[in-house]
C-alpha positions in Angstrom: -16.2 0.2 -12.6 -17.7 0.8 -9.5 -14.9 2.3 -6.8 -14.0 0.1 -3.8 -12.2 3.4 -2.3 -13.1 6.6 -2.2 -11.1 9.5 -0.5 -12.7 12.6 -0.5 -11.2 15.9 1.1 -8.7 14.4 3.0 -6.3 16.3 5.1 -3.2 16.0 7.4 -0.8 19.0 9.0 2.1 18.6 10.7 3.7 21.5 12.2 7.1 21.6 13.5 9.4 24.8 15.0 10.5 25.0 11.2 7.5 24.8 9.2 3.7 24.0 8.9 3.3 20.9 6.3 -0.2 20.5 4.9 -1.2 17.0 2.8 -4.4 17.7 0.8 -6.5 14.8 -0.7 -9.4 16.3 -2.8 -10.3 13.1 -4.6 -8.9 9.8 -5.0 -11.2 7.1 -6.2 -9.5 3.4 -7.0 -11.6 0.5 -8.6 -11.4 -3.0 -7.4 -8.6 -4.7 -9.0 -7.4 -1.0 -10.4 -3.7 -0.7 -10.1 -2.5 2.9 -9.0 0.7 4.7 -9.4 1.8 8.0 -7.0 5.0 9.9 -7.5 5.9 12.9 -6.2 9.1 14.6 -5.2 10.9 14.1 -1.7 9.0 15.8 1.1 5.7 15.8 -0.6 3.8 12.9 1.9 4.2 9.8 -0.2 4.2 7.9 2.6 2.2 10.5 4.8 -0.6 9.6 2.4 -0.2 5.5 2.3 -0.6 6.0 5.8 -3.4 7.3 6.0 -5.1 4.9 3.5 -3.3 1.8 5.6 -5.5 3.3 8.6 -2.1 4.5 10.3 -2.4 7.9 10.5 -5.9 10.1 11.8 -6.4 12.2 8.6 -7.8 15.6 10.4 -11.9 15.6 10.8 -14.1 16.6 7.9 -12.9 14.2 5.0 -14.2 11.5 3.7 -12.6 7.6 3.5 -15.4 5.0 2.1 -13.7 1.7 1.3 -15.9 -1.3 0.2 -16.2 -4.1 2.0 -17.8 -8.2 1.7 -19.6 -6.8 5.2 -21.7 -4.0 2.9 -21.7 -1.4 0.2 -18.8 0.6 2.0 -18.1 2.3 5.6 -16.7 5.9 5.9 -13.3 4.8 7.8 -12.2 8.3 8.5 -15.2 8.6 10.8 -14.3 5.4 12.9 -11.6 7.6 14.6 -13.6 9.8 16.5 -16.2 6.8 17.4 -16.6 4.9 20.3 -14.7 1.7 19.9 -13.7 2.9 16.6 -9.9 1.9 17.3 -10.4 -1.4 17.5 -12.9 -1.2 14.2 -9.8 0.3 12.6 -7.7 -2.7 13.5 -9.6 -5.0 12.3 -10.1 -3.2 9.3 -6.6 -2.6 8.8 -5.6 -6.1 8.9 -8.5 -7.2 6.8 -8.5 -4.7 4.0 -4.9 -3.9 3.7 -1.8 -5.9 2.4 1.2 -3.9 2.8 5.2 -4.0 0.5 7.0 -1.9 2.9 10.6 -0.5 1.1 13.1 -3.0 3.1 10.3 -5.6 3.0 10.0 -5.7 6.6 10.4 -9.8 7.7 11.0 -11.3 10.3 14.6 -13.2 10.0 14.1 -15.6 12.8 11.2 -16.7 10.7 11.4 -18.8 7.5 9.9 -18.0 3.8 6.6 -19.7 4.4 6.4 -18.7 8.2 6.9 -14.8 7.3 4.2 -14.8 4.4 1.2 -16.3 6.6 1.6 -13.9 9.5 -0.5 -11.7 7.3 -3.7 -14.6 7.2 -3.0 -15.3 10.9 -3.7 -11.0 11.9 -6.5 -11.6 10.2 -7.8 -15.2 11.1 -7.5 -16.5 7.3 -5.6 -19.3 7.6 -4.8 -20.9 4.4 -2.1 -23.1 3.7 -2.9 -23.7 -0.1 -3.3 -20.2 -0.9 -0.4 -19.6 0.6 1.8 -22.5 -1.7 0.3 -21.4 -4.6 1.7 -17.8 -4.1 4.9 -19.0 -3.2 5.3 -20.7 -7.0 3.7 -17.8 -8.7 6.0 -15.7 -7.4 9.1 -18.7 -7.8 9.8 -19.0 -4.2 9.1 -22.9 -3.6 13.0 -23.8 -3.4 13.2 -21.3 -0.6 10.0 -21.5 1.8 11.9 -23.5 4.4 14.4 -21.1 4.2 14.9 -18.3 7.2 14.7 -14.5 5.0 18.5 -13.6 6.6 19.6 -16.1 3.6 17.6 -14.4 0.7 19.1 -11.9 -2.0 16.8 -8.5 -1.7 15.4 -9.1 -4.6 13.9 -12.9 -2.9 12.9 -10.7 0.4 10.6 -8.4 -2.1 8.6 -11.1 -3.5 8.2 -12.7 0.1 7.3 -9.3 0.8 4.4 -9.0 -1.9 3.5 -12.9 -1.2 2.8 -12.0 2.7 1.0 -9.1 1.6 -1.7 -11.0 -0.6 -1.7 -13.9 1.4 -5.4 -12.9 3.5 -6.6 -11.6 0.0 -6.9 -8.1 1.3 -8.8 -5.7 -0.9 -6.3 -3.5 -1.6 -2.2 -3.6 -1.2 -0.1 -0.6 -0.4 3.4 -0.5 -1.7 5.7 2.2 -0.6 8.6 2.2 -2.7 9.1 -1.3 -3.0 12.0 -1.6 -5.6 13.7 1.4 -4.5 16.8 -1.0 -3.4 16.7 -3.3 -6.0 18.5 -2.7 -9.4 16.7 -1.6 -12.4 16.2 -5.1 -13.9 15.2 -6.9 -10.7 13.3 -3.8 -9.9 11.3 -3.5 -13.1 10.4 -8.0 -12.2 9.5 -7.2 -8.7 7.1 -4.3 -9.7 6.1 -7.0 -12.7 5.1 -9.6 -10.2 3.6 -7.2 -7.9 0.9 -5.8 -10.3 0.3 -8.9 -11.7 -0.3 -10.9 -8.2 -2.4 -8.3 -7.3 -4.1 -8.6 -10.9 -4.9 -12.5 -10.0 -6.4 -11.8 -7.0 -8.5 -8.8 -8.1 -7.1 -7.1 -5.4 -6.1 -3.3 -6.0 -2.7 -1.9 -5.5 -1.3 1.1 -4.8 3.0 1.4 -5.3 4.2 4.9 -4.4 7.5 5.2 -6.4 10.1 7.8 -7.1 11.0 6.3 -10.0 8.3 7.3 -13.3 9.8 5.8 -15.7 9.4 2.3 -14.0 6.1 3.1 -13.4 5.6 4.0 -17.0 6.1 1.0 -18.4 3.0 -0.6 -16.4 -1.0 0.0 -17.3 -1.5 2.2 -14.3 -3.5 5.0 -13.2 -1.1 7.8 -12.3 -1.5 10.3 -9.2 1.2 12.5 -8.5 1.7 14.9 -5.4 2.5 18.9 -5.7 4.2 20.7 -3.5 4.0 24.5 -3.2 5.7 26.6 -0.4 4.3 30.2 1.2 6.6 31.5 3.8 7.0 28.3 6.3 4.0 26.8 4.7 4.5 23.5 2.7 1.3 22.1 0.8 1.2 19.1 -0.7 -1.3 18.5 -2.8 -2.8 14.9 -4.7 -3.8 15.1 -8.2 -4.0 13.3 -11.1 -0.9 13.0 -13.3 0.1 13.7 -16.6 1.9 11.0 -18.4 2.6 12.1 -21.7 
């Protein structure tokens, strides 16, 4: 399959009185409708890196981001941050491309079910009520769309969570750590219904997890991070993982 992003000598330091952190991307190439798994230890720029690929964070000049879009063959993101009117390219972008499953989910409680998981399509001017009730019974929250989130178990905040974040049928969804709170058997159904959402929308996701055994027991492509430390010098590095 043809990749729909590409990541290509990525990099991002952070330097603090402490120590100098270094996040190295070499290579990262995901297929459309390709479902990606990244582990890594604590402190190795999990997040750091789903930042960067969310268009949060400037990755530093000299790397490479080409993500596919229905506009063309594919635009090198990192590049728009040095450009003239290349911020507000990267909003757009952002809110277009990207679906995001933060950890704690990330609603709004004065907000009901329904109300929370079209936020995404009005960022991004894709207004779509039936899309938007058909993902609510995939993902078995019908009884509860007129409900405010403040009244849901965590486990019902996830999957609003993963409904908002397909509901503008973004190209890709980035999960960072999104069953970290939940218990292992709601856990491994919320990761379940993430992939396969994702999967009927051939939109490709991206969880970041701590947790490899979950993560084993999914048809996912594995990345993992490595950390090595010189002195105050932390470098974190993105590779591909072994699974056996």
């Amino acid at each position: 399959m043809m990749p729909a992003l590409v990541a290509h000598d990525l990099t991002v330091t952070v330097t603090d009185r402490d120590r100098r952190f270094a996040l190295q991307v070499p290579l990262l190439r995901i297929a459309r409708g390709e479902a990606v798994g990244l582990t890594g230890a604590s402190g190795t720029g999990k997040t750091m890196l789903l930042e960067i690929l969310g268009l949060l964070r400037r990755p530093a000049p000299g790397g490479r981001y080409v993500v596919s879009d229905d506009d063309g063959p594919g635009r090198d993101l990192a590049a728009l941050w040095g450009a003239a009117g290349g911020r507000a390219q990267l909003t757009r972008a952002r809110g277009r491309l990207f679906g995001f499953v933060p950890q704690t989910g990330g609603l709004l409680a004065f907000l009901t079910v329904r109300q929370n998981v079209m936020l995404s399509q009005r960022i991004s001017d894709r207004i779509d009520g039936a899309h938007v009730d058909a993902l609510l019974s995939r993902l078995g929250l019908e009884a509860v769309a007129g409900m405010r989130t403040d009244g849901l178990s965590i486990g019902q905040r996830q999957r609003v969570a993963i409904a908002r974040a397909l509901a503008h049928r973004p190209r890709f969804v980035i999960a960072d750590e999104p069953t970290a709170a939940l218990d292992p058997e709601a856990a491994q159904d919320a990761m379940g219904l993430l992939i396969a959402a994702a999967a009927d929308h051939a939109s490709s996701v991206l969880i970041s997890s701590h947790d490899r055994d979950l993560l084993g027991r999914f048809a996912l492509t594995r990345y993992h991070l490595q950390a090595r430390t010189e002195g105050a010098q932390v470098t974190s590095t993105l590779q591909p993982a072994r699974t056996e």
